[in-house]
DSSP file (Angstrom, degrees, kcal/mol; ACC not computed):
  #  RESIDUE AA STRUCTURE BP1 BP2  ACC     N-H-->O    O-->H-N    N-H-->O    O-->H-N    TCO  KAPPA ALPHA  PHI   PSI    X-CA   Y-CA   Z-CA
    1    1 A X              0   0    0      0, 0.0     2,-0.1     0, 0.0     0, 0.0   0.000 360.0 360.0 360.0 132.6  -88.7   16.5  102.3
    2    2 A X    >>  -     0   0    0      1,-0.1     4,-1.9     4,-0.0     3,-0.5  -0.475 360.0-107.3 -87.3 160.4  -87.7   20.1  101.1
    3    3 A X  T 34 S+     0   0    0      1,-0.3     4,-0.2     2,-0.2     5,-0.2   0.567 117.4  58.0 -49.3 -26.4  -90.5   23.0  100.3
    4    4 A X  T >> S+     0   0    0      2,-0.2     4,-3.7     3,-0.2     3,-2.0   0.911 104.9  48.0-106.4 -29.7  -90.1   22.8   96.8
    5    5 A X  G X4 S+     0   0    0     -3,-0.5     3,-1.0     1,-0.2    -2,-0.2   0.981 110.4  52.3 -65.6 -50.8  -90.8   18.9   96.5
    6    6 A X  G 3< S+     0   0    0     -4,-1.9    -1,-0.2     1,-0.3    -2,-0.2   0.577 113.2  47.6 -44.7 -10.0  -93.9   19.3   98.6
    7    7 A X  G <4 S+     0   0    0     -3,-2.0     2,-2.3    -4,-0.2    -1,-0.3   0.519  79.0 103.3-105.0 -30.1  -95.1   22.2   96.1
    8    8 A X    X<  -     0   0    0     -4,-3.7     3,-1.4    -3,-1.0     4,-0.3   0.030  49.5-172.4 -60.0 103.6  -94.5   20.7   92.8
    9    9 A X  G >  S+     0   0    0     -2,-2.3     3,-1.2     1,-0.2    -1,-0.2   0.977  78.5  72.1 -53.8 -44.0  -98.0   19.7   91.7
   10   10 A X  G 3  S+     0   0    0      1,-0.2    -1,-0.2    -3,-0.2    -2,-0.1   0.537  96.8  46.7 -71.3  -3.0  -96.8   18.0   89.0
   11   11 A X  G <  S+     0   0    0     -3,-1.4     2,-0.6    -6,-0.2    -1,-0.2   0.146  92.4 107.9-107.3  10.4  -95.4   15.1   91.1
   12   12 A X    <   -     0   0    0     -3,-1.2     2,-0.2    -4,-0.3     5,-0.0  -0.816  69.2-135.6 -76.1  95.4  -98.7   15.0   93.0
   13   13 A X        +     0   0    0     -2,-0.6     5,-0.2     2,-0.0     2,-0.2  -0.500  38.8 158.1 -79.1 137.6 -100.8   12.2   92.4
   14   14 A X        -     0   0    0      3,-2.5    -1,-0.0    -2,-0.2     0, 0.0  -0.651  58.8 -85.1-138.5-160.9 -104.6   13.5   92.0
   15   15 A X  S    S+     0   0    0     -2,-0.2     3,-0.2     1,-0.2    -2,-0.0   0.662 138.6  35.9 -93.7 -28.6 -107.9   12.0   90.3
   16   16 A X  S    S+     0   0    0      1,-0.2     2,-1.1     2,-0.0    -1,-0.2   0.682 115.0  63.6-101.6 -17.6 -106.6   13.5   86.9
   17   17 A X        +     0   0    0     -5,-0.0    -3,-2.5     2,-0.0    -1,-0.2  -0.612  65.3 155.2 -95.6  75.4 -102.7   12.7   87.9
   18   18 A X        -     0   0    0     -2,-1.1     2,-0.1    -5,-0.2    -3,-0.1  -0.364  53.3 -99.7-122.6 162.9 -102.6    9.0   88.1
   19   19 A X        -     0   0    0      1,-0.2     3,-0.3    -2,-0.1    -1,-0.0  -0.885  38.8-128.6-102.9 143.2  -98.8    6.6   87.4
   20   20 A X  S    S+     0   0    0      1,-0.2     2,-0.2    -2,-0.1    -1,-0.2   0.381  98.3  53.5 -77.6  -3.6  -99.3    5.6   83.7
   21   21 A X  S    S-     0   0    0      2,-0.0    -1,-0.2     0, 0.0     2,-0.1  -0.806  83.3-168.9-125.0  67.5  -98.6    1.7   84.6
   22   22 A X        -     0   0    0     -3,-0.3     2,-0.1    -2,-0.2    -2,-0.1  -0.128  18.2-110.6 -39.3 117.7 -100.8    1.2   87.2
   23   23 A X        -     0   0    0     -2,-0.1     3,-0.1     1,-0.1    -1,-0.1  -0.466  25.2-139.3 -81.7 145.1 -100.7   -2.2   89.6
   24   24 A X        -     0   0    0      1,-0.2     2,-0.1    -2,-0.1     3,-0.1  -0.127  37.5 -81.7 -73.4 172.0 -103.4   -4.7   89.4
   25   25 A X        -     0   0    0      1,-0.1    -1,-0.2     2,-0.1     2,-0.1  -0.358  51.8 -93.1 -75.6-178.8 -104.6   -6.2   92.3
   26   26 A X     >  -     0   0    0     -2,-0.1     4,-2.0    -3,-0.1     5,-0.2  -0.327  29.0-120.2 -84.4 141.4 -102.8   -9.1   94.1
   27   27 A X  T  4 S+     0   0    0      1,-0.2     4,-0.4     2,-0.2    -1,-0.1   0.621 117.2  63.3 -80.0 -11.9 -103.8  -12.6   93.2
   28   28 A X  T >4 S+     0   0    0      2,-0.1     3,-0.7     3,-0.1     4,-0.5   0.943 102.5  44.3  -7.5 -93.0 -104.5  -12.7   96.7
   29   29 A X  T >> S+     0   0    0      1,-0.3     3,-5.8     2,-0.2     4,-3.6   0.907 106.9  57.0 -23.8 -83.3 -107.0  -10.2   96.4
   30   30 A X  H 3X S+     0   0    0     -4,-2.0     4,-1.7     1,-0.4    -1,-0.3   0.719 113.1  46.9 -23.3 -44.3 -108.8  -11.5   93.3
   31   31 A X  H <> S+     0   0    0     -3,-0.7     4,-0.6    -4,-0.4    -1,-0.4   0.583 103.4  53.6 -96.8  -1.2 -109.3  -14.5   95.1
   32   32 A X  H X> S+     0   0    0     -3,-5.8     3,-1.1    -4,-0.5     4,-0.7   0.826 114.7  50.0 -90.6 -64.5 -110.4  -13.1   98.1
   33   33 A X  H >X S+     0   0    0     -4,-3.6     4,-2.2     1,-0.3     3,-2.1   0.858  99.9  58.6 -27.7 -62.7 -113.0  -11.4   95.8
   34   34 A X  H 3X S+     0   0    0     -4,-1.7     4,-0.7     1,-0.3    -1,-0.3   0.720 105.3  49.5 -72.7 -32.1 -114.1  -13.9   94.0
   35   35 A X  H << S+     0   0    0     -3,-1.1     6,-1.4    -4,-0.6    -1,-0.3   0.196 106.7  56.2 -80.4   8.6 -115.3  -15.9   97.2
   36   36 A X  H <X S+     0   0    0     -3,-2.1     4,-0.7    -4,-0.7    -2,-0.2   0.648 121.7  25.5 -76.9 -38.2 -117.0  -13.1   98.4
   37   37 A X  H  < S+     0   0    0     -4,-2.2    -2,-0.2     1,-0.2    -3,-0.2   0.734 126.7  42.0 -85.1 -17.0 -119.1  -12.8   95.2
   38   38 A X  T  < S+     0   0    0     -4,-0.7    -3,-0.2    -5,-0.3    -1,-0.2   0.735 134.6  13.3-117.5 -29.5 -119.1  -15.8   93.9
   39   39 A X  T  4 S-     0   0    0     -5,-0.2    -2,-0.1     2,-0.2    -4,-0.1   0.335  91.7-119.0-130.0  16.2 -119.7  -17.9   97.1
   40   40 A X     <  +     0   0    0     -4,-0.7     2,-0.4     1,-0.2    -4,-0.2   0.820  69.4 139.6  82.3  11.6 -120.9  -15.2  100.0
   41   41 A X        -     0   0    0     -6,-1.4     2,-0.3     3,-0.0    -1,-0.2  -0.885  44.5-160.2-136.3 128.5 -118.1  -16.2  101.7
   42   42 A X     >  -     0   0    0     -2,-0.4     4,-0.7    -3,-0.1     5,-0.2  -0.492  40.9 -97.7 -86.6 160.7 -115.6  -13.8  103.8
   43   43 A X  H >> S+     0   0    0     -2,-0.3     3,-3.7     1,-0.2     4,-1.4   0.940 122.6  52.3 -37.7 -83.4 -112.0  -15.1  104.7
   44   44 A X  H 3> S+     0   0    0      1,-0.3     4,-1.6     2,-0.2    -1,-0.2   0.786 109.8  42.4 -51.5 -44.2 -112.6  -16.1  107.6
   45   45 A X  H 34 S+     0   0    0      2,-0.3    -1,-0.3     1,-0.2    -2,-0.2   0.654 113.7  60.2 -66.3  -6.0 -115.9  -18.5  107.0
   46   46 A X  H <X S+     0   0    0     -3,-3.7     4,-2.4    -4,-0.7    -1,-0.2   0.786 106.4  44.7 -90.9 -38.9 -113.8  -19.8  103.7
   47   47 A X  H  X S+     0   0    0     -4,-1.4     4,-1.5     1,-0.2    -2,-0.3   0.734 110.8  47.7 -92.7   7.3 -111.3  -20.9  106.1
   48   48 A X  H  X>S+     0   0    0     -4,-1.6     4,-2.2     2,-0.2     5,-0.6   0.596 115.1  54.8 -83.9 -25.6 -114.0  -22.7  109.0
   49   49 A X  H  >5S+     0   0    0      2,-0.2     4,-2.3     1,-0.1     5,-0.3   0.971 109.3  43.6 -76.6 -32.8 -115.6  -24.4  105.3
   50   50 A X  H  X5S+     0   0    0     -4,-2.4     4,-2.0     1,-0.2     5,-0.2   0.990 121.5  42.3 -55.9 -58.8 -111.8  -25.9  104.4
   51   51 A X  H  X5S+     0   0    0     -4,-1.5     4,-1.3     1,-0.2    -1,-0.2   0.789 113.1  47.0 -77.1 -16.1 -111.5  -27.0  108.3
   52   52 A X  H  X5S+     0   0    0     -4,-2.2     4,-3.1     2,-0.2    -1,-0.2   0.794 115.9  49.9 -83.4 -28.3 -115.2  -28.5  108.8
   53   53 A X  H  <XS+     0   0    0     -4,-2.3     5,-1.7    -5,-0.6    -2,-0.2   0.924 114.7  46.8 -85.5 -20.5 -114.6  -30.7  105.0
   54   54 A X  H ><5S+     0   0    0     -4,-2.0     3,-0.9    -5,-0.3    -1,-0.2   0.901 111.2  48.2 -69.0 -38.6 -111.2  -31.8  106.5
   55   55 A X  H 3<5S+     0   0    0     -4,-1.3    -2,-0.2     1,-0.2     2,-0.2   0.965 110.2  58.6 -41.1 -59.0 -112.8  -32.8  109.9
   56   56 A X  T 3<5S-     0   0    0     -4,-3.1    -1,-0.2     1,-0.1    -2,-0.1   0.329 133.3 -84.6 -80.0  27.9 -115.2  -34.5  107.8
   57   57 A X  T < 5S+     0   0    0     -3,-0.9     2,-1.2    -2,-0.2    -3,-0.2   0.496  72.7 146.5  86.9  19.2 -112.9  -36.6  106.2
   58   58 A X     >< -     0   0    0     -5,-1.7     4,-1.7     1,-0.2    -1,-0.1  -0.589  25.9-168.0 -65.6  75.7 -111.3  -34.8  103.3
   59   59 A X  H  > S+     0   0    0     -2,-1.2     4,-2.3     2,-0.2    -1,-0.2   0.912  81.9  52.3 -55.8 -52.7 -107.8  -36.1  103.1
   60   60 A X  H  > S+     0   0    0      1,-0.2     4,-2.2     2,-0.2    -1,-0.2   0.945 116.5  46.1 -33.3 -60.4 -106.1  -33.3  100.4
   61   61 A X  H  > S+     0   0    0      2,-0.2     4,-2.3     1,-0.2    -2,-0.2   0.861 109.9  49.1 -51.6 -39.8 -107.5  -30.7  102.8
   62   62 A X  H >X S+     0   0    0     -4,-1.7     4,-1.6     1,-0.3     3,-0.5   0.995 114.1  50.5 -83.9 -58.4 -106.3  -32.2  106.2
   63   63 A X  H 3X S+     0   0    0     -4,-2.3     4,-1.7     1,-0.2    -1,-0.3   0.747 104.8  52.5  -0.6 -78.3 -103.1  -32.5  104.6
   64   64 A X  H 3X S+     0   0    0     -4,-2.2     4,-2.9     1,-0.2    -1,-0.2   0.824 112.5  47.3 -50.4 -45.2 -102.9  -28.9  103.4
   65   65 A X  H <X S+     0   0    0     -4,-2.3     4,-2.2    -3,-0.5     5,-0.5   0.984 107.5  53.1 -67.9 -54.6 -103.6  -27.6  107.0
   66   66 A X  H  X S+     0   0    0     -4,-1.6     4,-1.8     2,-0.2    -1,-0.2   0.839 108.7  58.4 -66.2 -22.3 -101.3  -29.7  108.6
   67   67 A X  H >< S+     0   0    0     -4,-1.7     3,-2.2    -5,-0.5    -2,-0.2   0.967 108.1  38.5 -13.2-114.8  -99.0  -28.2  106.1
   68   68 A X  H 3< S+     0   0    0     -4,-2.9    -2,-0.2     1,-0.2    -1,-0.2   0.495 118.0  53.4 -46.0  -6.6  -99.3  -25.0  106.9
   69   69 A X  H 3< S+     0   0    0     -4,-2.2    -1,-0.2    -5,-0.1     2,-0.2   0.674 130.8  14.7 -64.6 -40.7  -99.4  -26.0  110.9
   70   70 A X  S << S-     0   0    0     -3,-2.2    -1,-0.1    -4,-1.8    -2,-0.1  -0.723  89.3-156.8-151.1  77.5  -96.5  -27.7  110.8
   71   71 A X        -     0   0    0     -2,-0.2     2,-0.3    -3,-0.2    -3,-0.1  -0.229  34.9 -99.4 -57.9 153.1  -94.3  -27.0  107.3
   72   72 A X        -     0   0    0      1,-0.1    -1,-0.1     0, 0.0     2,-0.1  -0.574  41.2-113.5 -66.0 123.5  -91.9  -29.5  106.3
   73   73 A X        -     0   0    0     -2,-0.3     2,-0.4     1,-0.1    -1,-0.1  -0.418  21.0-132.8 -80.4 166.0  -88.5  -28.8  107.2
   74   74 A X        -     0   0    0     -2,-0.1     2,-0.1    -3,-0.0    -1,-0.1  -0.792  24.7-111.3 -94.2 143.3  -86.1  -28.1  104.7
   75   75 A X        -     0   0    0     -2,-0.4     2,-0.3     1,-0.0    -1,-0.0  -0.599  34.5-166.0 -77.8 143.7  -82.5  -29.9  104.9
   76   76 A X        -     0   0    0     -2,-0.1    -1,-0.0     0, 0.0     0, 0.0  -0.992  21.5-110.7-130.0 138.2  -79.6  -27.6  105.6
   77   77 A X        -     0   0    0     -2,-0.3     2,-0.3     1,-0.1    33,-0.0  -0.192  36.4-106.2 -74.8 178.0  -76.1  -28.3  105.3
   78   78 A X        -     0   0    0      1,-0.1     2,-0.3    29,-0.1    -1,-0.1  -0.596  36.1 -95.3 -99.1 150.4  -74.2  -28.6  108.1
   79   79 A X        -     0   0    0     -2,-0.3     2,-0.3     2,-0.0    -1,-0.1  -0.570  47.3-174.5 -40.9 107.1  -71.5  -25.7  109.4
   80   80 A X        +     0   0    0     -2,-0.3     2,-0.2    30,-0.1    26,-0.1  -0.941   8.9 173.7-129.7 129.5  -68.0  -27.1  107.8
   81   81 A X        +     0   0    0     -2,-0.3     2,-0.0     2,-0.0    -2,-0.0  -0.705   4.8 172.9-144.2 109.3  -64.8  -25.0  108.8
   82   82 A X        -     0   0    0     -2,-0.2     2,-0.6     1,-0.1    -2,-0.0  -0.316  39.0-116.9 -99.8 178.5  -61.4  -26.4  107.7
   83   83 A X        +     0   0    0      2,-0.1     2,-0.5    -2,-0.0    -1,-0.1  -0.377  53.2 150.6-100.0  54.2  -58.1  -24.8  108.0
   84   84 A X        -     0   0    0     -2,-0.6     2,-1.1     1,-0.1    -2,-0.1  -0.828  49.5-119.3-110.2 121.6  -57.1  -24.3  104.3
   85   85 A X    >   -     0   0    0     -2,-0.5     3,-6.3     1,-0.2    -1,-0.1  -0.533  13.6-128.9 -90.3 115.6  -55.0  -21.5  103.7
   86   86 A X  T 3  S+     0   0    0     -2,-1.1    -1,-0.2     1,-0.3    -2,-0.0   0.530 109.1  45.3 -17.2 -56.7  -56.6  -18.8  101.2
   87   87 A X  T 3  S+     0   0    0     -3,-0.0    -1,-0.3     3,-0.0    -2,-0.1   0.769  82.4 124.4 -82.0   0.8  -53.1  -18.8   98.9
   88   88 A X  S <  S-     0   0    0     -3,-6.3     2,-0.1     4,-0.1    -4,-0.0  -0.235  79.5-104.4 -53.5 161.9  -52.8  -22.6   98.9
   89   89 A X    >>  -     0   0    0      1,-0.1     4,-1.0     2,-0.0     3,-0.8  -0.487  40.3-111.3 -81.7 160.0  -52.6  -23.8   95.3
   90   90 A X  H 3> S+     0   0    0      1,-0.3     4,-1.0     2,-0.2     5,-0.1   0.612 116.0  54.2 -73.2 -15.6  -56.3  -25.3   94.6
   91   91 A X  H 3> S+     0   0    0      2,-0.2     4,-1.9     1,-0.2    -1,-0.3   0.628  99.1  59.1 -75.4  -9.6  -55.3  -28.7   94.3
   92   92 A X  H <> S+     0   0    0     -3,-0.8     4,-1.7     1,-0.2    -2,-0.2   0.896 111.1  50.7 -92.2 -27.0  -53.7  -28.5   97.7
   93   93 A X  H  X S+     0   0    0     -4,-1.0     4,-1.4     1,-0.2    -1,-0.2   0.761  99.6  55.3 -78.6  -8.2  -57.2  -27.6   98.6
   94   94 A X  H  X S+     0   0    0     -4,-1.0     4,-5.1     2,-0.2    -1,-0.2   0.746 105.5  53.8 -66.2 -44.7  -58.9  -30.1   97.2
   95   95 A X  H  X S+     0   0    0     -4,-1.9     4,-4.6     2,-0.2     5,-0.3   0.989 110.0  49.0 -57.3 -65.8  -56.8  -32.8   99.1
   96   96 A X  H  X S+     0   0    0     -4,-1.7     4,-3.1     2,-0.2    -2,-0.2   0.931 108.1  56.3 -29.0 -63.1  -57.6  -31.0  102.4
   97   97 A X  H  < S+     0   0    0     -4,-1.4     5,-0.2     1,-0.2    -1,-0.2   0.911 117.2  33.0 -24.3 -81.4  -61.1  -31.2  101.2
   98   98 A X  H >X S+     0   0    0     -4,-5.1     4,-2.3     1,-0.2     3,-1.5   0.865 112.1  55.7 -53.4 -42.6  -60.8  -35.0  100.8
   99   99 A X  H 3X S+     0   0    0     -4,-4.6     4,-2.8     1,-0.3    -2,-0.2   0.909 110.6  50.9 -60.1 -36.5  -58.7  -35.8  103.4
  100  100 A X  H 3< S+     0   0    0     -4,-3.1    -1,-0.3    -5,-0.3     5,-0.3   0.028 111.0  47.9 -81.2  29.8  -61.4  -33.8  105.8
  101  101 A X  H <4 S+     0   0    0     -3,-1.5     3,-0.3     4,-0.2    -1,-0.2   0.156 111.3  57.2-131.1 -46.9  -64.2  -35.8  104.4
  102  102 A X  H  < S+     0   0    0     -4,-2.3    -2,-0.2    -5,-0.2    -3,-0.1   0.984 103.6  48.2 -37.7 -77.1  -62.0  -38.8  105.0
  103  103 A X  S  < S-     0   0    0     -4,-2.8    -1,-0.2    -5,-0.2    -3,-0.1   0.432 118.3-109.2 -77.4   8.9  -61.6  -38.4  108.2
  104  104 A X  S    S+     0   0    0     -3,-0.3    -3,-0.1     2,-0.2     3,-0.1   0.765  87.1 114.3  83.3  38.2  -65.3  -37.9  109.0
  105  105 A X  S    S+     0   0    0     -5,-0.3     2,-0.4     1,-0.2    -4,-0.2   0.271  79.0  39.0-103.6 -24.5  -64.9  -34.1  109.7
  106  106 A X  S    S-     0   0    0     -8,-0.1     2,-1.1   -26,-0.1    -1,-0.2  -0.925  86.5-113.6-133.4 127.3  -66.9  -33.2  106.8
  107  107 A X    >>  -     0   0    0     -2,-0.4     2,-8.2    -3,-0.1     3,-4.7  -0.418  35.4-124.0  -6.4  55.4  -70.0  -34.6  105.0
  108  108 A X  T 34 S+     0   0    0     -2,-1.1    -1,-0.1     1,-0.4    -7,-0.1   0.205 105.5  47.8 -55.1  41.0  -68.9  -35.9  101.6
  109  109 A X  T 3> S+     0   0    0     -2,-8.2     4,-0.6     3,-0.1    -1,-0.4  -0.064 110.4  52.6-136.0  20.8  -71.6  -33.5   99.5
  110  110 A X  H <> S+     0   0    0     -3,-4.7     4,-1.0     2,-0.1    -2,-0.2   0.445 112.2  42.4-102.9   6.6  -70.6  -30.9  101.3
  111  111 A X  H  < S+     0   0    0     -4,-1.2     4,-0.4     2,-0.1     5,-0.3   0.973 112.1  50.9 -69.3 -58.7  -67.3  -31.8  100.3
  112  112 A X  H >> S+     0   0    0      2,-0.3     3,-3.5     3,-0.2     4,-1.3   0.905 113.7  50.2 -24.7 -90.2  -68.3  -32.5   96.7
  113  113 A X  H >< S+     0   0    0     -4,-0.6     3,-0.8     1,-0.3     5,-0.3   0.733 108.7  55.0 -26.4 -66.6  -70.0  -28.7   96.9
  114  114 A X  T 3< S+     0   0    0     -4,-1.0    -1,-0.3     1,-0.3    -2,-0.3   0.298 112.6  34.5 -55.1 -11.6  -66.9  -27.5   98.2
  115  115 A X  T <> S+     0   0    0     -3,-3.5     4,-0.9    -4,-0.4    -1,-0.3   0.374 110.3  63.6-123.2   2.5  -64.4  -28.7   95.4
  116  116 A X  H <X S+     0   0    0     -4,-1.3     4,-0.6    -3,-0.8    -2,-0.2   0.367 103.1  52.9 -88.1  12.5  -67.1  -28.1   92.5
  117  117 A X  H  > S+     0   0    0     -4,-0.2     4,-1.0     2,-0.2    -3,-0.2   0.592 109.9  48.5-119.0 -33.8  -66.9  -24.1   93.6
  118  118 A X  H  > S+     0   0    0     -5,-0.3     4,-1.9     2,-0.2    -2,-0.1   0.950 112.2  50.9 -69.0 -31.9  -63.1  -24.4   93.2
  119  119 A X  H  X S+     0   0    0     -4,-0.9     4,-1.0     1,-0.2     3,-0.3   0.940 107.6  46.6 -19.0 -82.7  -63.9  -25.9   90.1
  120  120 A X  H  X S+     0   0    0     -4,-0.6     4,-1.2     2,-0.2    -1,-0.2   0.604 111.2  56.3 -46.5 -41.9  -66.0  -23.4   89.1
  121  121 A X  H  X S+     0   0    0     -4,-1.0     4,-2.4     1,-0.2    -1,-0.2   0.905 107.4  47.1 -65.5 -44.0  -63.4  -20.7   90.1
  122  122 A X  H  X S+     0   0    0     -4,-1.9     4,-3.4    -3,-0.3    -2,-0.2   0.761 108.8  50.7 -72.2 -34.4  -60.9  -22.0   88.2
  123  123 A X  H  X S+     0   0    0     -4,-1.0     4,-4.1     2,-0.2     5,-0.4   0.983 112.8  53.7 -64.5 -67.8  -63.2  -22.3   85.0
  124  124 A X  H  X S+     0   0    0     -4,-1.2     4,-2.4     1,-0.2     5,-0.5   0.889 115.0  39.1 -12.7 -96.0  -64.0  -18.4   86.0
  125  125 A X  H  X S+     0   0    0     -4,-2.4     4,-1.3     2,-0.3    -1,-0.2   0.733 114.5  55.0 -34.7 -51.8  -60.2  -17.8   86.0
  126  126 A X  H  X S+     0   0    0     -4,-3.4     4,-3.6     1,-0.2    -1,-0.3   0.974 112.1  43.5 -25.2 -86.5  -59.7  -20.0   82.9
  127  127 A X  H  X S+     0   0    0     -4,-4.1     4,-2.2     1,-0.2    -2,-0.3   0.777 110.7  52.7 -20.4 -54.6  -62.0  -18.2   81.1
  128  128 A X  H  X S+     0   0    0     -4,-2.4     4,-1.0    -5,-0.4    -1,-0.2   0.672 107.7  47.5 -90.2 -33.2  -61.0  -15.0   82.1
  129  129 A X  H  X S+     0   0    0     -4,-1.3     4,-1.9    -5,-0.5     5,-0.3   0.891 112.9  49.4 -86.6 -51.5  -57.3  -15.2   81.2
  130  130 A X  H >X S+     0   0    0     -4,-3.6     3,-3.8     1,-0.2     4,-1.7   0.900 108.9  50.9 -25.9 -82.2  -57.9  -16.7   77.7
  131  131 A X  H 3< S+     0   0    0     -4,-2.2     4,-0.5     1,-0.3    -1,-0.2   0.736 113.9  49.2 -31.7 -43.8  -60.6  -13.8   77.1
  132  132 A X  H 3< S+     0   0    0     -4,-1.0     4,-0.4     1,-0.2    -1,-0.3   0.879 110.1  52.9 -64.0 -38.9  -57.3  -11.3   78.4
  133  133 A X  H <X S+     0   0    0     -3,-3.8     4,-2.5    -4,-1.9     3,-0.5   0.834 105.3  51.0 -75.5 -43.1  -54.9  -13.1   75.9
  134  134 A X  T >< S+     0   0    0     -4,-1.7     2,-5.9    -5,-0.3     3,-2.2   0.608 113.6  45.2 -68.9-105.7  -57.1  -12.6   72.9
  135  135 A X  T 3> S+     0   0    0     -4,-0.5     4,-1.6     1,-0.3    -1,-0.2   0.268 108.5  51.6 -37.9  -1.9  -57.4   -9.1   73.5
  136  136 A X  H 3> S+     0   0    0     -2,-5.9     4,-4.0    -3,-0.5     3,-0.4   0.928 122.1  36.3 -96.7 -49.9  -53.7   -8.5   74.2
  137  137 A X  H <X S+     0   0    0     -4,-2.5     4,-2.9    -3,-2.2    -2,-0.1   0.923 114.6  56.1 -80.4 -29.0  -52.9  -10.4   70.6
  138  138 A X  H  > S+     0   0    0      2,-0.2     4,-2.3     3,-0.2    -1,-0.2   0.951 115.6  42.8 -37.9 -63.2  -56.3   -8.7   69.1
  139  139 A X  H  X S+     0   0    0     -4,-1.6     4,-1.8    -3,-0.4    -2,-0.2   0.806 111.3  47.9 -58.0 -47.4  -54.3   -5.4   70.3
  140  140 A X  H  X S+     0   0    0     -4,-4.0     4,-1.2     1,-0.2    -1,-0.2   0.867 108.8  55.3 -82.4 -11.0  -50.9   -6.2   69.1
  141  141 A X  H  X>S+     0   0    0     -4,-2.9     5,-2.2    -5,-0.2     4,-1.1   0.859 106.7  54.0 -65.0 -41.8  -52.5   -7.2   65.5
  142  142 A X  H ><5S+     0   0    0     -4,-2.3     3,-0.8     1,-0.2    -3,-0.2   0.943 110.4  52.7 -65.3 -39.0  -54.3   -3.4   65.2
  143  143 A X  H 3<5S+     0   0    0     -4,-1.8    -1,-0.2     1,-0.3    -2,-0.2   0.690 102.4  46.7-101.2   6.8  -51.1   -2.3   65.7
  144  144 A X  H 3<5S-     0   0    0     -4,-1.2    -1,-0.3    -3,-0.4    -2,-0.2   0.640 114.2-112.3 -57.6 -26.2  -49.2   -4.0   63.2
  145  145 A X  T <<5       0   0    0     -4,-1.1    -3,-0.2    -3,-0.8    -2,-0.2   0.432 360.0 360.0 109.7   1.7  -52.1   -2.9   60.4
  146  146 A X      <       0   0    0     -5,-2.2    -4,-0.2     0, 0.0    -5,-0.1   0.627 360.0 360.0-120.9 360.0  -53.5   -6.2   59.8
């Protein structure tokens, strides 16, 4: 940090120099708060009342803990790596696509994924050359006058 920021006061936070969009606390917090005052209760003893009412038979709770013990995995798709070369025409990749879904070298939705994102490119592309074509006739129309 150079000498002159460390001297500007005016960038200083003090008791009268405060940021005019302060943050609240964390909904965290607030709640942490609110079971100290409102039921005596520190973190830690909040979380021994959650595990003695799941011991005691308290199905939501036992649930929730084994939850958070043991999370649910999430599905991931599987590593797919074909040999389709970047200037092939998109249909020629789309066949690849299928044919490696065909032959059981791909997953058929992460084939399906994998030709709705050429899709999707092409709409992109679509799009994008229209949008070029009006302006080019947009352009030659100013410069007739009309």
């Amino acid at each position: 940090m150079t000498s002159a920021k460390k001297n500007n006061v005016a960038t200083r936070f003090t008791s009268d120099n405060q940021p005019v969009k302060r943050r609240g606390k964390t909904p965290r917090t607030l709640l942490v708060e609110a079971l100290k005052s409102e039921a005596n209760l520190d973190e830690p003893s909040f979380y021994k009342l959650i595990v003695q009412r799941a011991l005691d038979g308290d199905a939501m709770l036992t649930r929730e803990i084994l939850t958070r013990l043991q999370p649910v995995h999430k599905a991931t798709l599987p590593d797919v790596q074909l040999d389709i070369p970047r200037e092939a025409a998109p249909v020629d990749k789309v066949v690849a696509i299928i044919d490696a879904v065909a032959a059981g070298h791909c997953p058929p939705d992460v084939g399906d994924m994998m030709i709705g994102m050429i899709k999707n490119m092409l709409d992109i592309y679509n799009v994008t050359e229209l949008a070029e074509k009006v302006r080019r006739i947009e352009e030659r129309l100013g410069e007739l006058g009309q």
